[in-house]
C-alpha positions as a printed NumPy array, in Angstrom:
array([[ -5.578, -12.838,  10.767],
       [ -3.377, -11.147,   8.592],
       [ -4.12 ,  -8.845,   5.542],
       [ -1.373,  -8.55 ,   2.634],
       [ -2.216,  -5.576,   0.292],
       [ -0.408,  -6.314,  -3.254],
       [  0.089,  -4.368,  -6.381],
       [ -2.5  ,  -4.579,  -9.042],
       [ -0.687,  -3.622, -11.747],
       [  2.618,  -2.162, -12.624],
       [  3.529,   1.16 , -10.935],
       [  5.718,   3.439,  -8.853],
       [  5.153,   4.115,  -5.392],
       [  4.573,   7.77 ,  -5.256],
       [  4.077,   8.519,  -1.712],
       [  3.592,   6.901,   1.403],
       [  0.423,   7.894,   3.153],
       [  0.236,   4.985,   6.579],
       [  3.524,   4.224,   8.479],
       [  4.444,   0.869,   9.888],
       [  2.406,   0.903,  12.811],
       [ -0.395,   3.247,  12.324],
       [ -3.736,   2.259,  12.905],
       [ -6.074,   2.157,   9.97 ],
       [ -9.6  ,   1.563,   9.443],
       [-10.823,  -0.276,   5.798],
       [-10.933,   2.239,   2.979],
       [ -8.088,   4.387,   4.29 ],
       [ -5.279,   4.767,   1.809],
       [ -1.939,   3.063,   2.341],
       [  0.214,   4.122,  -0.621],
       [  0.062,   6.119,  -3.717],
       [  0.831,   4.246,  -6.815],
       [  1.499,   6.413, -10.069],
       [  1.294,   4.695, -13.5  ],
       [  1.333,   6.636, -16.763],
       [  0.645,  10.353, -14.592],
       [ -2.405,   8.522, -12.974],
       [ -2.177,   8.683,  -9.655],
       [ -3.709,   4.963,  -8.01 ],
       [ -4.747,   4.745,  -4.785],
       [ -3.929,   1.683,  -2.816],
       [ -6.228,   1.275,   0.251],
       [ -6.499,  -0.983,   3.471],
       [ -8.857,  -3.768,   2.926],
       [-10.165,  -3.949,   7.109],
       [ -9.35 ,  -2.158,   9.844],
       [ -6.233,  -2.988,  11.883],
       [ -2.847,  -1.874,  12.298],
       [  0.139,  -1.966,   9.284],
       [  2.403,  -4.407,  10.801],
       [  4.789,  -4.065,   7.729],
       [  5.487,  -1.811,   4.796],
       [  7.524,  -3.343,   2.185],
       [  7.871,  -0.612,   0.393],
       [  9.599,   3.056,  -0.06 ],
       [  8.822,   6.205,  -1.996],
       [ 10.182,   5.808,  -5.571],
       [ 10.293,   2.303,  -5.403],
       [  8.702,   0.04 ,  -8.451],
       [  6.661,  -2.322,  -8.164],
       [  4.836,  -5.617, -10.203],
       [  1.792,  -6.784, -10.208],
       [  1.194,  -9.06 ,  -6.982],
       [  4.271,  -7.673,  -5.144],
       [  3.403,  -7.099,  -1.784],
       [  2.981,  -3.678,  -0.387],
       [  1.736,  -3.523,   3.355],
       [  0.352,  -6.187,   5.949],
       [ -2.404,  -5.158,   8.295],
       [ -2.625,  -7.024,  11.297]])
């Protein structure tokens, strides 16, 4: 089963931390979100592999967009 990660709030993606296709293990960071010079950590929810980013560095996003799937 499939995990979608989504945005909790407003924010830019700062940096990307897991490709498409790494493997990742629950608690390891995904993104970086920044929101008013806070840095926001987004992190995988189980451990699998990020079948899809939908995101890039710089881009914004809104709360509940979606931001990585973990297979």
């Amino acid at each position: 089963m499939a995990d979608e990660i989504r945005a909790e709030m407003v924010a830019n993606v700062w940096k990307i931390v897991a490709a498409a296709g790494a493997e990742v293990e629950e608690g390891d960071t995904l993104v970086i979100l920044e929101s008013m010079k806070m840095e926001i950590p987004v992190l995988a929810e189980s451990d699998g592999v990020v079948a899809q980013l939908a995101v890039n560095e710089g881009d914004v996003v809104q709360e509940g967009d979606l931001i990585a799937v973990i297979e």
